[in-house]
mmCIF file as Biopython writes it, N, C-alpha, C and O atoms, coordinates in Angstrom:
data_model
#
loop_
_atom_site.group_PDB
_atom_site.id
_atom_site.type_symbol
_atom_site.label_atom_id
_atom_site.label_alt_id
_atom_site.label_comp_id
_atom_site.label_asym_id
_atom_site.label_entity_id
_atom_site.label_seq_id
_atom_site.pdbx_PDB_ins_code
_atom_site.Cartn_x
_atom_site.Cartn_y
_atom_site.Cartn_z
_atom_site.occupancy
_atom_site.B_iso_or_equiv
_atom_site.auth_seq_id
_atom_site.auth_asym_id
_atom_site.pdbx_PDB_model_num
ATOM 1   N N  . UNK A ? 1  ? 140.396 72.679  113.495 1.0 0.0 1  A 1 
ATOM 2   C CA . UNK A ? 1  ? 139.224 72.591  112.637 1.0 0.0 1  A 1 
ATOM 3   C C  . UNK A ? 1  ? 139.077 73.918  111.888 1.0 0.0 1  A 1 
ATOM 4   O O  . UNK A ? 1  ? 139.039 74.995  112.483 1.0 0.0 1  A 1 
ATOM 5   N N  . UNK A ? 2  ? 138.997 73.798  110.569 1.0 0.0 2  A 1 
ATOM 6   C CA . UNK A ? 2  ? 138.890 75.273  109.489 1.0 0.0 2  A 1 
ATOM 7   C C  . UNK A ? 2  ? 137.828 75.668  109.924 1.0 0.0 2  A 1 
ATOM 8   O O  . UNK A ? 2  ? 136.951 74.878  110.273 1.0 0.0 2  A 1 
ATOM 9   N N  . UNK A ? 3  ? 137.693 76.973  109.990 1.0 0.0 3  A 1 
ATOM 10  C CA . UNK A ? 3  ? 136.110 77.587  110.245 1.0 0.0 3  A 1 
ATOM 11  C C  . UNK A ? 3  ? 135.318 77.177  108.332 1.0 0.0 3  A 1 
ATOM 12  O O  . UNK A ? 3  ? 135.913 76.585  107.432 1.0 0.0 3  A 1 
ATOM 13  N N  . UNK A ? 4  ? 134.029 77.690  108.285 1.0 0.0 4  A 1 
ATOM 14  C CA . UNK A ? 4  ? 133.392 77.477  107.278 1.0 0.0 4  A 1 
ATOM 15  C C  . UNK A ? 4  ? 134.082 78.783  106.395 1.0 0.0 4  A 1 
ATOM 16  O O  . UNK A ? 4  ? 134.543 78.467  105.298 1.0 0.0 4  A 1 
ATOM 17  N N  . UNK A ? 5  ? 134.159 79.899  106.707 1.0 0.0 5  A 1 
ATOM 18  C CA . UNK A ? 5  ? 134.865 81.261  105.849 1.0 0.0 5  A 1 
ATOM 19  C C  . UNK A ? 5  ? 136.138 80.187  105.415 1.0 0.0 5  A 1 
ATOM 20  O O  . UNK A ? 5  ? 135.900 79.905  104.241 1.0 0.0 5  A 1 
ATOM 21  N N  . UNK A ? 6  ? 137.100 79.628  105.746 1.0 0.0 6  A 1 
ATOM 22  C CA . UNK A ? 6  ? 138.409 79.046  105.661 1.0 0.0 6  A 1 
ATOM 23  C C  . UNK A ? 6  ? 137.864 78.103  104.750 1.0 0.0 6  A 1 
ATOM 24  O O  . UNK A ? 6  ? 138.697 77.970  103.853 1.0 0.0 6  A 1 
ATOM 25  N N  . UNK A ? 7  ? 136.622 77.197  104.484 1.0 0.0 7  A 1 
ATOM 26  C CA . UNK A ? 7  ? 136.408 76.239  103.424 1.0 0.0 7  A 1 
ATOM 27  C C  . UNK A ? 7  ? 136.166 76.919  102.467 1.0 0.0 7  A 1 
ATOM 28  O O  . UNK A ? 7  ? 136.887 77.046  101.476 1.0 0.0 7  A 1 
ATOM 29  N N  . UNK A ? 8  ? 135.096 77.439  102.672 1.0 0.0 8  A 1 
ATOM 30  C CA . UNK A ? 8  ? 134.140 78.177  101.391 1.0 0.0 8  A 1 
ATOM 31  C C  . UNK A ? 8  ? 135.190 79.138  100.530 1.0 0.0 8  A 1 
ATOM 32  O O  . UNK A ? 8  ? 134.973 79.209  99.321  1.0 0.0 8  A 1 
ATOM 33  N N  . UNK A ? 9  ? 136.141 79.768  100.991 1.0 0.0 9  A 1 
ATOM 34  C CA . UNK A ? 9  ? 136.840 80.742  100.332 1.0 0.0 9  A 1 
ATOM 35  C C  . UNK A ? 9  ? 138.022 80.470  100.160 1.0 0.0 9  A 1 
ATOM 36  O O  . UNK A ? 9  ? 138.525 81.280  99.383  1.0 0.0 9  A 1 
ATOM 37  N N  . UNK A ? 10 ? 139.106 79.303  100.701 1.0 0.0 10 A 1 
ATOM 38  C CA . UNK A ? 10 ? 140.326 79.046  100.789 1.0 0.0 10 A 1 
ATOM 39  C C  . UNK A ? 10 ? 140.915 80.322  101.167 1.0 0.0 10 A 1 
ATOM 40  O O  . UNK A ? 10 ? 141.250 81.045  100.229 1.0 0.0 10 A 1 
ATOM 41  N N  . UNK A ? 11 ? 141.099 80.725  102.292 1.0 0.0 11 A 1 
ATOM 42  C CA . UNK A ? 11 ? 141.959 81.844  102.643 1.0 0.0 11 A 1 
ATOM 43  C C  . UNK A ? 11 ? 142.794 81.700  102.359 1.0 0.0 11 A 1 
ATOM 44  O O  . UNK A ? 11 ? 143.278 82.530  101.590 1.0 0.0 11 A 1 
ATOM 45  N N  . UNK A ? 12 ? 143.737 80.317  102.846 1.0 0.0 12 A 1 
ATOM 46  C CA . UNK A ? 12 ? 144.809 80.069  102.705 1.0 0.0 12 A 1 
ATOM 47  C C  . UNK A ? 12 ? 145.526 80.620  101.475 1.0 0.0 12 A 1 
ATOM 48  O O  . UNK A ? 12 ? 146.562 81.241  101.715 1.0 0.0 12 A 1 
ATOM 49  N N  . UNK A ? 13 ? 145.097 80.483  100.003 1.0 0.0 13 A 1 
ATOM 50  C CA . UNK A ? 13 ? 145.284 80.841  99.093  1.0 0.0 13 A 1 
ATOM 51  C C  . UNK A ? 13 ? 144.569 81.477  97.859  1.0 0.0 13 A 1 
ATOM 52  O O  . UNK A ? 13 ? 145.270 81.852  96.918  1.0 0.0 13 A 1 
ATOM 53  N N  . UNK A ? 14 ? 143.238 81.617  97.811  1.0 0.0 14 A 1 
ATOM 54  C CA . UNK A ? 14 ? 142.328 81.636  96.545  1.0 0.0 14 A 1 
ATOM 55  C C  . UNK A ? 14 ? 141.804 82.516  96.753  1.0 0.0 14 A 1 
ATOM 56  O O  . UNK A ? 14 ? 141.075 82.803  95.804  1.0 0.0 14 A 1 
ATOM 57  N N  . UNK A ? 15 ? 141.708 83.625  98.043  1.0 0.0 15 A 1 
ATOM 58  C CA . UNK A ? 15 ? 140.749 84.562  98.863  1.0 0.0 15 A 1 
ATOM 59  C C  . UNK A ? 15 ? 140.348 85.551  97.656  1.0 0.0 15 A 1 
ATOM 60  O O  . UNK A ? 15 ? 139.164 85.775  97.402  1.0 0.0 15 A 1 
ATOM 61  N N  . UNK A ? 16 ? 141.493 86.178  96.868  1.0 0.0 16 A 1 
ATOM 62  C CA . UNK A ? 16 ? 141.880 87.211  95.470  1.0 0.0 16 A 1 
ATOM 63  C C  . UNK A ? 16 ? 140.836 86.722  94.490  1.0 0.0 16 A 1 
ATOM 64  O O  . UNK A ? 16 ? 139.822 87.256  94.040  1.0 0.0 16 A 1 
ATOM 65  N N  . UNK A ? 17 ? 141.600 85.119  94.229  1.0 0.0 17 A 1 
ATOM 66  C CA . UNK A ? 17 ? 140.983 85.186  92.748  1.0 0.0 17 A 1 
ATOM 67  C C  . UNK A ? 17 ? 139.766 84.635  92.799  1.0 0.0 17 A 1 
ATOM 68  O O  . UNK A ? 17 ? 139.339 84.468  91.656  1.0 0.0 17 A 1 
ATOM 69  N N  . UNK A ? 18 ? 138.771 84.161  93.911  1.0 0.0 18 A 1 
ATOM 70  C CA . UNK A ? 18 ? 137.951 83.920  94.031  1.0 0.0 18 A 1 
ATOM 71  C C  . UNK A ? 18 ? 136.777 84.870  93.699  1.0 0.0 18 A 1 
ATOM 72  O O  . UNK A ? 18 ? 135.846 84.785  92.898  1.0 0.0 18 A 1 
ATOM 73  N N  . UNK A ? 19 ? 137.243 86.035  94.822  1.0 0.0 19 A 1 
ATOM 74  C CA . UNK A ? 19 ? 136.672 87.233  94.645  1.0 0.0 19 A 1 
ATOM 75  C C  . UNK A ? 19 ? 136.766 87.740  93.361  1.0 0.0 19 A 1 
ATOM 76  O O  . UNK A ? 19 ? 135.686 87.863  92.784  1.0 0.0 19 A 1 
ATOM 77  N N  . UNK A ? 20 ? 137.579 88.008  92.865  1.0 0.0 20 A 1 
ATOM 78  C CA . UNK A ? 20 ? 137.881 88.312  91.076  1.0 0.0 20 A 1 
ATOM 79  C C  . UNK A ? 20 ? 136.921 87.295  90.095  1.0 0.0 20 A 1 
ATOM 80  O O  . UNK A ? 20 ? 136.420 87.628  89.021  1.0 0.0 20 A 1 
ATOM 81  N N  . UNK A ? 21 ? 136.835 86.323  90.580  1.0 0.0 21 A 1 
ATOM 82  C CA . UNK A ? 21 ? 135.638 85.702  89.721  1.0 0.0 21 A 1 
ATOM 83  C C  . UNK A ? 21 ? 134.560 85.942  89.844  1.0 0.0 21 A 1 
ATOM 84  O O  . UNK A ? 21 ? 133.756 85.865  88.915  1.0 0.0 21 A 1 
ATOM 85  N N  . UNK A ? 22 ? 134.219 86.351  91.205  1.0 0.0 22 A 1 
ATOM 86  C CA . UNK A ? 22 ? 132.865 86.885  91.372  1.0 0.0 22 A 1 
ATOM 87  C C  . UNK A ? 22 ? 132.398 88.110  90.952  1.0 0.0 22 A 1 
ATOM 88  O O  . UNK A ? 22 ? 131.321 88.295  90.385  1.0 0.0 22 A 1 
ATOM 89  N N  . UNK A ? 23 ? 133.090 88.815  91.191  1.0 0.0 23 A 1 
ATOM 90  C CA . UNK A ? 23 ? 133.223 90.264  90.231  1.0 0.0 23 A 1 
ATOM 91  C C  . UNK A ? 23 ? 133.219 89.857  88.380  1.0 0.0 23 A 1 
ATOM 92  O O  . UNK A ? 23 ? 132.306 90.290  87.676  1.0 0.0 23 A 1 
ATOM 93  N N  . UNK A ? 24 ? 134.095 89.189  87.922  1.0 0.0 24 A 1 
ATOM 94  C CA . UNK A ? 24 ? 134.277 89.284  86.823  1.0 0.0 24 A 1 
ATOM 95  C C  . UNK A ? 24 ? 132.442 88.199  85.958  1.0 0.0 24 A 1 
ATOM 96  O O  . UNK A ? 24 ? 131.859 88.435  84.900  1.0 0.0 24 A 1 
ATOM 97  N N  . UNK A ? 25 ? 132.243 87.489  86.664  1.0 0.0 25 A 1 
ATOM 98  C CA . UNK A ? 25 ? 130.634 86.569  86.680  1.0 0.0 25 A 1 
ATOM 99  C C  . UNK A ? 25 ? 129.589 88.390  86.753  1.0 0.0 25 A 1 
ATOM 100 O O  . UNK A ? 25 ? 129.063 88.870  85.749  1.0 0.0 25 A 1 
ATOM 101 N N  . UNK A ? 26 ? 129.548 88.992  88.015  1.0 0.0 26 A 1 
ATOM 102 C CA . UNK A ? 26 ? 128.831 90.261  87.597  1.0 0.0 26 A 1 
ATOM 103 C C  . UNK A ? 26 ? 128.847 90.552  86.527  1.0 0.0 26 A 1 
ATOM 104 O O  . UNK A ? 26 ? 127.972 90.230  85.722  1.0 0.0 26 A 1 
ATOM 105 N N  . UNK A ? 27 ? 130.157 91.439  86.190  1.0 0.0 27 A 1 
ATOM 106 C CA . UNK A ? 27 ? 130.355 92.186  85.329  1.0 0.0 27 A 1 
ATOM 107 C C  . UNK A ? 27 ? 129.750 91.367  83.865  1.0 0.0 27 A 1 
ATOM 108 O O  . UNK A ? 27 ? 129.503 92.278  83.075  1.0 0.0 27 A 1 
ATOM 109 N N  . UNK A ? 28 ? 129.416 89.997  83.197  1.0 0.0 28 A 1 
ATOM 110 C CA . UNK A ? 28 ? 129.618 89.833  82.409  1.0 0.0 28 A 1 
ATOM 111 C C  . UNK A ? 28 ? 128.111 89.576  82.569  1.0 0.0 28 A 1 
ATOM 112 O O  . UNK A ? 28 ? 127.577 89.670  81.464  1.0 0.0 28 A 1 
ATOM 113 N N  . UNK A ? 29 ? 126.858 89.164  83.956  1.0 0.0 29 A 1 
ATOM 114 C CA . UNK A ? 29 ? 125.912 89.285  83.722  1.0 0.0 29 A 1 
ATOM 115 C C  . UNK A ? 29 ? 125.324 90.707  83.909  1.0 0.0 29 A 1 
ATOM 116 O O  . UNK A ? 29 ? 124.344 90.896  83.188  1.0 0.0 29 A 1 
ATOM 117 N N  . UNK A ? 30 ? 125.662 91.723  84.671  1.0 0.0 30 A 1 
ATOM 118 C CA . UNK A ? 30 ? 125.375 92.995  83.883  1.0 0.0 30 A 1 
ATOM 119 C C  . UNK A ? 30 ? 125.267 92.825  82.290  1.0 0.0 30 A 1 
ATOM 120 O O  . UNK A ? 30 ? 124.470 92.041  81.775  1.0 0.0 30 A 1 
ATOM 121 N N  . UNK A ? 31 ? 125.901 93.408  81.767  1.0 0.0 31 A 1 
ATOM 122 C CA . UNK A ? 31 ? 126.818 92.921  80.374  1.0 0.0 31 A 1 
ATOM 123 C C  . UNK A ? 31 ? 125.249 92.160  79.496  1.0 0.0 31 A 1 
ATOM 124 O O  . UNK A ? 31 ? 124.573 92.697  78.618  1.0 0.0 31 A 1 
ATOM 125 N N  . UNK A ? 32 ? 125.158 91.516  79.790  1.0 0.0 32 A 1 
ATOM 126 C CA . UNK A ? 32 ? 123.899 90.383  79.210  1.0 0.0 32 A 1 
ATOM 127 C C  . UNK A ? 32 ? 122.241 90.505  79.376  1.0 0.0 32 A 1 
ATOM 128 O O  . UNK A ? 32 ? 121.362 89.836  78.832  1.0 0.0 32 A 1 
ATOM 129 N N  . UNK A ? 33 ? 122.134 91.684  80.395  1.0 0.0 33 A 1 
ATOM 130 C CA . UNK A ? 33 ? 121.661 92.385  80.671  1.0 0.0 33 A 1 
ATOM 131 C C  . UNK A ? 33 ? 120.653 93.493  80.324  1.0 0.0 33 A 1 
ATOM 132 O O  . UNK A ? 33 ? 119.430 93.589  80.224  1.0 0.0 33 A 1 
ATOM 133 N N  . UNK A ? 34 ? 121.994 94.478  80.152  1.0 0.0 34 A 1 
ATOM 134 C CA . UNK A ? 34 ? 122.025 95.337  79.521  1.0 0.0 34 A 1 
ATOM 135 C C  . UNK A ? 34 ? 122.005 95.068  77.725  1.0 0.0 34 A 1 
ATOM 136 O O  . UNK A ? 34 ? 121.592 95.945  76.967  1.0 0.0 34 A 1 
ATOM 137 N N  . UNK A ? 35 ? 122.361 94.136  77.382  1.0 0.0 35 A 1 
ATOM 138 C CA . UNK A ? 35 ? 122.337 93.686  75.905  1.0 0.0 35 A 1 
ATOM 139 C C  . UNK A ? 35 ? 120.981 93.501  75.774  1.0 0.0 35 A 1 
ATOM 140 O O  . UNK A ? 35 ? 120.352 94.065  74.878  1.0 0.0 35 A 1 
ATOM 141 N N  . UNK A ? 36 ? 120.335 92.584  76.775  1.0 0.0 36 A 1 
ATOM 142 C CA . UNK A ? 36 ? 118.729 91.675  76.726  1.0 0.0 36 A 1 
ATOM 143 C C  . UNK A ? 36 ? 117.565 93.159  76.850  1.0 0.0 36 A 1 
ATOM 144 O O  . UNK A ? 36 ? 116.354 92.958  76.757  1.0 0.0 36 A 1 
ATOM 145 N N  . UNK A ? 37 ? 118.097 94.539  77.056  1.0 0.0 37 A 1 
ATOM 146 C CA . UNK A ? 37 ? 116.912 95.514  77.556  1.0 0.0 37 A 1 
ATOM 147 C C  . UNK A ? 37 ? 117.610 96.292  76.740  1.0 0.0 37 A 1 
ATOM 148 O O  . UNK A ? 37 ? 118.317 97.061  77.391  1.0 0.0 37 A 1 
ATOM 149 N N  . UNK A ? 38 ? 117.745 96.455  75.290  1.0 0.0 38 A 1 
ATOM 150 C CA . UNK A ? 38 ? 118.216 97.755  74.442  1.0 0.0 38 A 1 
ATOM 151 C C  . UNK A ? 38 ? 117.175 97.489  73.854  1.0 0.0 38 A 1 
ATOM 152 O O  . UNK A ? 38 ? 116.460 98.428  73.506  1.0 0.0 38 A 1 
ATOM 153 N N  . UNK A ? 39 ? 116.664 95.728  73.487  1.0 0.0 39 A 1 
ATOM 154 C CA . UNK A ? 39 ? 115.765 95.636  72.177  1.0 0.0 39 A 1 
ATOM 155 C C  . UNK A ? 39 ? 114.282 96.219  72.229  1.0 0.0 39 A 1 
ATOM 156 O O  . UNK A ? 39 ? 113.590 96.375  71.223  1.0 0.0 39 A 1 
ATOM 157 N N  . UNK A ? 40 ? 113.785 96.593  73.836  1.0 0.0 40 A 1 
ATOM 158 C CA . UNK A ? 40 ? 112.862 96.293  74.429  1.0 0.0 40 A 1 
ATOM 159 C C  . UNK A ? 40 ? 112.446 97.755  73.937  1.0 0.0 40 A 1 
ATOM 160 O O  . UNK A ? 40 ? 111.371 97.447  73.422  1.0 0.0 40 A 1 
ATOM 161 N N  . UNK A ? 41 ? 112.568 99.321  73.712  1.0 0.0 41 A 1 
ATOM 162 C CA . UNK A ? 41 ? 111.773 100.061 73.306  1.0 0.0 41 A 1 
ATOM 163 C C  . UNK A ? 41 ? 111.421 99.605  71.839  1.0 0.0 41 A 1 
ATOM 164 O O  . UNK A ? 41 ? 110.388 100.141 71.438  1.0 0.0 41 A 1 
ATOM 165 N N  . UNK A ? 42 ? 111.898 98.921  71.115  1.0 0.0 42 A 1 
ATOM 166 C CA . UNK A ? 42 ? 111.717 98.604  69.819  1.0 0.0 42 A 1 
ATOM 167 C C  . UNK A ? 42 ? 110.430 97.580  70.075  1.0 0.0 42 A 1 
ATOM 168 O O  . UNK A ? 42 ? 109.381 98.097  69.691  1.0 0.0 42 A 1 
ATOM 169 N N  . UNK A ? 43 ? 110.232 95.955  70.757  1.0 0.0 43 A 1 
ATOM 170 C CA . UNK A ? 43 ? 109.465 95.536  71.164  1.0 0.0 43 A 1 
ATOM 171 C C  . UNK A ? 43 ? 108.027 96.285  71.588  1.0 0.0 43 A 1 
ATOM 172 O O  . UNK A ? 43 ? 106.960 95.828  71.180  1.0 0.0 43 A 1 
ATOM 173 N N  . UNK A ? 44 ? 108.103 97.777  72.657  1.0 0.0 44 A 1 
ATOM 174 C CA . UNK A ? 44 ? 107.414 97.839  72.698  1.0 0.0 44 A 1 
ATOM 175 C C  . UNK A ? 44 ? 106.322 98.876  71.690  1.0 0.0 44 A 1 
ATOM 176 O O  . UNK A ? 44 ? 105.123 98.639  71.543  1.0 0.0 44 A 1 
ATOM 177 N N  . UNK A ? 45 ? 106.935 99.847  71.174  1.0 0.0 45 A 1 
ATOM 178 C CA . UNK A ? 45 ? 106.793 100.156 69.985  1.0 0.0 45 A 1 
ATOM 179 C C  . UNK A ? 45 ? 105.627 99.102  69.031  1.0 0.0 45 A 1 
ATOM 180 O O  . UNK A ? 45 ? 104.459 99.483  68.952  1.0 0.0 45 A 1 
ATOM 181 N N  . UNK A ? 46 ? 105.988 97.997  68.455  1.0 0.0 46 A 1 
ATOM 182 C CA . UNK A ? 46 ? 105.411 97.038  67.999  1.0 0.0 46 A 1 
ATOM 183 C C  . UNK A ? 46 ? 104.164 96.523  68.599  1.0 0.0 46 A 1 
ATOM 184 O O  . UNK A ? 46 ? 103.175 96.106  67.996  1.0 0.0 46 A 1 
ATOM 185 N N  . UNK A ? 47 ? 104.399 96.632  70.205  1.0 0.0 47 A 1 
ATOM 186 C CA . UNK A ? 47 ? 103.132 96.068  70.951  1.0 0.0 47 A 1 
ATOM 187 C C  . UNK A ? 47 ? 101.860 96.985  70.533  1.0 0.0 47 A 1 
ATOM 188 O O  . UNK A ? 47 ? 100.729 96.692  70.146  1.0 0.0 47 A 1 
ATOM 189 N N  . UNK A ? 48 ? 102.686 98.527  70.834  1.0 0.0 48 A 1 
ATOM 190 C CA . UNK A ? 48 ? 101.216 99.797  70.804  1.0 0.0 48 A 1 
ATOM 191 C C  . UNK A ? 48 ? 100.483 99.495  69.268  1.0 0.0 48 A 1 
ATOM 192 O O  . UNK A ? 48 ? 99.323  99.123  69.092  1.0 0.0 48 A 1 
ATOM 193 N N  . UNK A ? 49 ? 101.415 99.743  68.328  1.0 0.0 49 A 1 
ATOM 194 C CA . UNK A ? 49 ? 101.195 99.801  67.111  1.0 0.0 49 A 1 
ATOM 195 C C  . UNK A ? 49 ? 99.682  98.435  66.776  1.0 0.0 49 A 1 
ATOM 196 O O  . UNK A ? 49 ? 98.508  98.569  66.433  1.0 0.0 49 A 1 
ATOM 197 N N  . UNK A ? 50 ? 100.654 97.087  67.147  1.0 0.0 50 A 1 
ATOM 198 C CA . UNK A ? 50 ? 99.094  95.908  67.169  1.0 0.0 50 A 1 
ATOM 199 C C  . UNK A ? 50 ? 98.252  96.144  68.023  1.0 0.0 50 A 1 
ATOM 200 O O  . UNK A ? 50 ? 97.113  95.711  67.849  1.0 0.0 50 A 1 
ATOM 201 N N  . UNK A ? 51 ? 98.673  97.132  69.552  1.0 0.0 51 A 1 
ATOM 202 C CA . UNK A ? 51 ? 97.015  97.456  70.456  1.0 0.0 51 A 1 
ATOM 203 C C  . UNK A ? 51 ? 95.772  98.410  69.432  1.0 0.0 51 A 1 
ATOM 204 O O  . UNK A ? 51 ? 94.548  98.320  69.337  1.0 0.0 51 A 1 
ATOM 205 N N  . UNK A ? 52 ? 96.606  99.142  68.903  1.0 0.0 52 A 1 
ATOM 206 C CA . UNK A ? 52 ? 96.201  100.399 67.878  1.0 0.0 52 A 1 
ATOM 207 C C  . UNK A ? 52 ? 95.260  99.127  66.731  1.0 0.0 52 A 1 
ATOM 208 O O  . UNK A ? 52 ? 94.084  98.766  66.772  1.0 0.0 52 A 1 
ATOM 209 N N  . UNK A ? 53 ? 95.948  98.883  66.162  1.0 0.0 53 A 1 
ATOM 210 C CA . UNK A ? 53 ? 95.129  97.802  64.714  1.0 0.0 53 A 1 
ATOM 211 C C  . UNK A ? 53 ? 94.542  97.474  65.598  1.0 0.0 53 A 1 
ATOM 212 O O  . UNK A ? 53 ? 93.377  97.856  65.486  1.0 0.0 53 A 1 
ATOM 213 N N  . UNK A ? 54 ? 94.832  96.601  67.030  1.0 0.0 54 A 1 
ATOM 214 C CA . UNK A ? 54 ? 93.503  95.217  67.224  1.0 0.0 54 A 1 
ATOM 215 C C  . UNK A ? 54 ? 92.518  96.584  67.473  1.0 0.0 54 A 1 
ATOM 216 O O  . UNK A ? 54 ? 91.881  96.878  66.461  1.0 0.0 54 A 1 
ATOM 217 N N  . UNK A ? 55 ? 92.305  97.389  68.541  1.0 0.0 55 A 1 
ATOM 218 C CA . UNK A ? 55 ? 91.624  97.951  68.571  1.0 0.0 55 A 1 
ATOM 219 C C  . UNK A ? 55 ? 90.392  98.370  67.855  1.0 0.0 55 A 1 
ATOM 220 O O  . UNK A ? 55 ? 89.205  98.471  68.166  1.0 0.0 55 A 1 
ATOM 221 N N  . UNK A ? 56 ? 91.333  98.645  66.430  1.0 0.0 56 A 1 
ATOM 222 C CA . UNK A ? 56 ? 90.748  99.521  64.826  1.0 0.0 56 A 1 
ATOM 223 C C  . UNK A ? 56 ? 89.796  98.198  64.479  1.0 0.0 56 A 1 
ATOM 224 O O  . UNK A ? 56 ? 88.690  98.238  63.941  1.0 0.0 56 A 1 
ATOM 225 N N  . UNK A ? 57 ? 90.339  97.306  64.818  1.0 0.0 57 A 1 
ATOM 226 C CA . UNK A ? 57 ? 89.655  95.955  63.980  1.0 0.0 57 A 1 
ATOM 227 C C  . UNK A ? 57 ? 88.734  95.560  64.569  1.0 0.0 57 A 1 
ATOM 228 O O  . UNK A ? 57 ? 87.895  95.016  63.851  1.0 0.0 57 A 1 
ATOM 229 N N  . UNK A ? 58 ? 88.409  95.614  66.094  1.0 0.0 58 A 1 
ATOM 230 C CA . UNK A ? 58 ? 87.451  95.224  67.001  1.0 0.0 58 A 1 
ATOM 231 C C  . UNK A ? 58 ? 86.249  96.197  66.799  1.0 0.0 58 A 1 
ATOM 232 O O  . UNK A ? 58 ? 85.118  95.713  66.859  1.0 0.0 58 A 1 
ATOM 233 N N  . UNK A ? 59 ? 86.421  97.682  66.538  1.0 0.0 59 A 1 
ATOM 234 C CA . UNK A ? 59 ? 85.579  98.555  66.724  1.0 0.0 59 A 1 
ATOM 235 C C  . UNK A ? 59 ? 85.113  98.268  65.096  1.0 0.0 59 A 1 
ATOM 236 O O  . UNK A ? 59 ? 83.935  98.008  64.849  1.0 0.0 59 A 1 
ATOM 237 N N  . UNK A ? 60 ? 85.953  98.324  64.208  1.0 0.0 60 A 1 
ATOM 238 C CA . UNK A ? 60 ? 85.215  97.891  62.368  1.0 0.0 60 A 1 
ATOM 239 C C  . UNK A ? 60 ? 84.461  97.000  62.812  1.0 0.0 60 A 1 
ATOM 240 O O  . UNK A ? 60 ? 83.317  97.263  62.444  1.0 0.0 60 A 1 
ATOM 241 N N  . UNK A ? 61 ? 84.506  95.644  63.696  1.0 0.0 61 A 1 
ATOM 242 C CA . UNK A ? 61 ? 84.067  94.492  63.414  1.0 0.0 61 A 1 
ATOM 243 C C  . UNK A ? 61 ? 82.114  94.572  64.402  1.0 0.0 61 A 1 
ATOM 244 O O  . UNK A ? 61 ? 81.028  94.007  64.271  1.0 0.0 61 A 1 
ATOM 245 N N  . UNK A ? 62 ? 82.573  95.368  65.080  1.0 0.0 62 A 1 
ATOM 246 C CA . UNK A ? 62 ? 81.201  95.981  65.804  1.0 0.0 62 A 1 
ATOM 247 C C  . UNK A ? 62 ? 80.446  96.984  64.874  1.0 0.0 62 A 1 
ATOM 248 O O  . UNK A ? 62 ? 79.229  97.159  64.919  1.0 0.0 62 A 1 
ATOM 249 N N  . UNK A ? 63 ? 81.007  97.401  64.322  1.0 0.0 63 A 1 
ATOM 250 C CA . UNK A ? 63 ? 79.848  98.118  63.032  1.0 0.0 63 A 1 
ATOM 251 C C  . UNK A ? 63 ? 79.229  97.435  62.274  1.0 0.0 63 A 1 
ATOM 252 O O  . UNK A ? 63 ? 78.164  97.865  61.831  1.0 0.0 63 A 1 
ATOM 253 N N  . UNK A ? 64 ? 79.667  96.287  61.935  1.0 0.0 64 A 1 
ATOM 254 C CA . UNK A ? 64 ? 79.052  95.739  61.267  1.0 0.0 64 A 1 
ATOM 255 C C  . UNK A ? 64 ? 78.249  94.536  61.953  1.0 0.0 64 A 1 
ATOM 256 O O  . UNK A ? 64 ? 77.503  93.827  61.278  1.0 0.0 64 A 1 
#
């Protein structure tokens, strides 16, 4: 009877490239990642800037 390590991984033969896929799946969601969090000082930039206006606009709109 194969143990479960012997199913899940094919020792017999696949032990390498299995592992190599799993590594190479990281590496490419790192990768996607790191792409998805470059845009984000720019994003937040934009956020302060509309806290700044709404702000300006809330306090105009109380003066009057």
């Amino acid at each position: 009877m194969a143990s479960i390590f012997d199913y899940q991984f094919n020792v017999g033969g696949n032990f390498t490239a299995a592992m190599d896929g799993m590594v190479e799946s990281a590496g490419r969601f790192n990768a996607a990642v790191e792409t998805s969090t470059k845009g984000l000082p720019k994003w937040e930039q934009k956020f302060a800037v509309f806290g700044l206006a709404n702000d300006y606009i809330d306090r105009a709109n109380r003066a009057f």
